[in-house]
C-alpha positions in Angstrom: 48.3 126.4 20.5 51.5 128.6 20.6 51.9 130.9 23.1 53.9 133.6 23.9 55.4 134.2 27.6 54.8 138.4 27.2 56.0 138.8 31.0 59.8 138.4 29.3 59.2 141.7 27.7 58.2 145.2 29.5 56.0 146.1 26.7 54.0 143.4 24.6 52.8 146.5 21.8 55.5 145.8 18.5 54.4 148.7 16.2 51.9 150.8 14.4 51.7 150.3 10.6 49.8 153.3 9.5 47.7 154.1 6.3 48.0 157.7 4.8 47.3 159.3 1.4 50.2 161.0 1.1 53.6 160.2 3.0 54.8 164.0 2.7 51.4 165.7 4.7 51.8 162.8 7.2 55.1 163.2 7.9 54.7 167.0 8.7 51.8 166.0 10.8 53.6 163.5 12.9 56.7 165.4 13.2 54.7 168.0 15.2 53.3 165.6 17.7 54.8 162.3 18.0 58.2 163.6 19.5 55.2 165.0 22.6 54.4 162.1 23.0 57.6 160.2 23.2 58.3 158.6 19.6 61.5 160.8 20.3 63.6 159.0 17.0 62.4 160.0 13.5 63.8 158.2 10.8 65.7 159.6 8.0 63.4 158.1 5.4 60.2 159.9 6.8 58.2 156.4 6.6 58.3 156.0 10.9 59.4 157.0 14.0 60.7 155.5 17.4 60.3 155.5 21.0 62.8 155.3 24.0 64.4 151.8 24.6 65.7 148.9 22.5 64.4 146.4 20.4 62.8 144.4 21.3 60.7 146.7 24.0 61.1 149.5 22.0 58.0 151.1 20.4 57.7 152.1 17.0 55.2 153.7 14.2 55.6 153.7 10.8 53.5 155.3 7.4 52.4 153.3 4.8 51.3 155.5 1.8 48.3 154.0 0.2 46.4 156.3 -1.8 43.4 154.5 -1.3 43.3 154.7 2.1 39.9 154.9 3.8 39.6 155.9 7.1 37.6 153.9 9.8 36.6 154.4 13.1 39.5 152.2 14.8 41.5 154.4 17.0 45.2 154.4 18.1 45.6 155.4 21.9 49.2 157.2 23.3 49.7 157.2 26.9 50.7 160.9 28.4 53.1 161.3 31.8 50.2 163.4 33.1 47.4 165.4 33.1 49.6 168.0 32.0 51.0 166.4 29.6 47.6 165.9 27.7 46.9 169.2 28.1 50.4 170.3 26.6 49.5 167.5 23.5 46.0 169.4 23.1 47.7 172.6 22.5 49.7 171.1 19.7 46.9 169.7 17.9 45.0 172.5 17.3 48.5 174.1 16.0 49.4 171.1 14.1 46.8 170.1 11.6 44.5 167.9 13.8 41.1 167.6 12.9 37.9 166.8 15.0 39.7 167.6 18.7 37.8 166.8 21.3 39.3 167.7 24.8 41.7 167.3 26.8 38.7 166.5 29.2 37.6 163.6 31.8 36.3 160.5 30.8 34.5 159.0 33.6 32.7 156.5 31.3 36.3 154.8 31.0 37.6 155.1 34.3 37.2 157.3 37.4 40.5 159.2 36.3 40.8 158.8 32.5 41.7 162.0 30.9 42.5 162.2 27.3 42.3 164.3 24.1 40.6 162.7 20.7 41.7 163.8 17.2 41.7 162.9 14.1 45.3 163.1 11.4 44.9 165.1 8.4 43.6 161.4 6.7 40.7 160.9 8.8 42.4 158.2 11.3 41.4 158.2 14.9 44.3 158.9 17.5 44.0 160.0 21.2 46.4 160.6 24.0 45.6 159.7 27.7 46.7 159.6 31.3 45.3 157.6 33.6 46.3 156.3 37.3 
């Protein structure tokens, strides 16, 4: 069995390969609310964006367009600086398209001091944003 020694790297998550309909609605979605939540390098061919860092800690989201793309109930969870911070991300949502926000509110069945917002992108995928300590 191989394994993989992920104490070399500060964060083990690679990237997010996500579904979408259509490649132009997502990226005017996105554009609004992943630079909040710090995918702070859009690429120039609209198919992804980047966090902070380097390869190979650095973070990273990409759109697939696959017009038969069915959403499910997995969902994708962004970690916020704060509680202000998710609050600042709920405010954009409702601005930006989101559909099916729920918070920013406490979520005691998670954790004492989870605090998140749940929404859904214009294609029906499940996304939040949290902050816990």
């Amino acid at each position: 069995m191989v394994r993989f020694n992920l104490t070399m790297k500060k964060n083990p998550f690679q990237h997010i390969d996500l579904r979408v309909n259509n490649l132009e609605e997502a990226w005017a979605f996105y554009l609004k609310i992943l630079p909040a939540i710090g995918f702070e390098k859009s690429w120039p061919n609209k198919r992804g964006f980047s966090a902070h860092g380097t390869l190979p800690d650095q973070a990273w989201i990409v759109f697939m367009e696959d017009k038969d793309h069915q959403a499910n109930t997995n969902r994708i969870s962004f970690w916020a600086e704060s509680r202000k911070g998710v609050d600042e991300i709920g405010e954009l949502l409702e601005d930006g398209g989101a559909r099916n926000v729920s918070g920013p509110r406490k979520c005691p069945e998670y954790s004492p001091t989870y605090y998140a917002v749940f929404f859904e992108d214009p294609f029906g995928n499940c996304l939040e944003v949290c902050y816990r300590v």
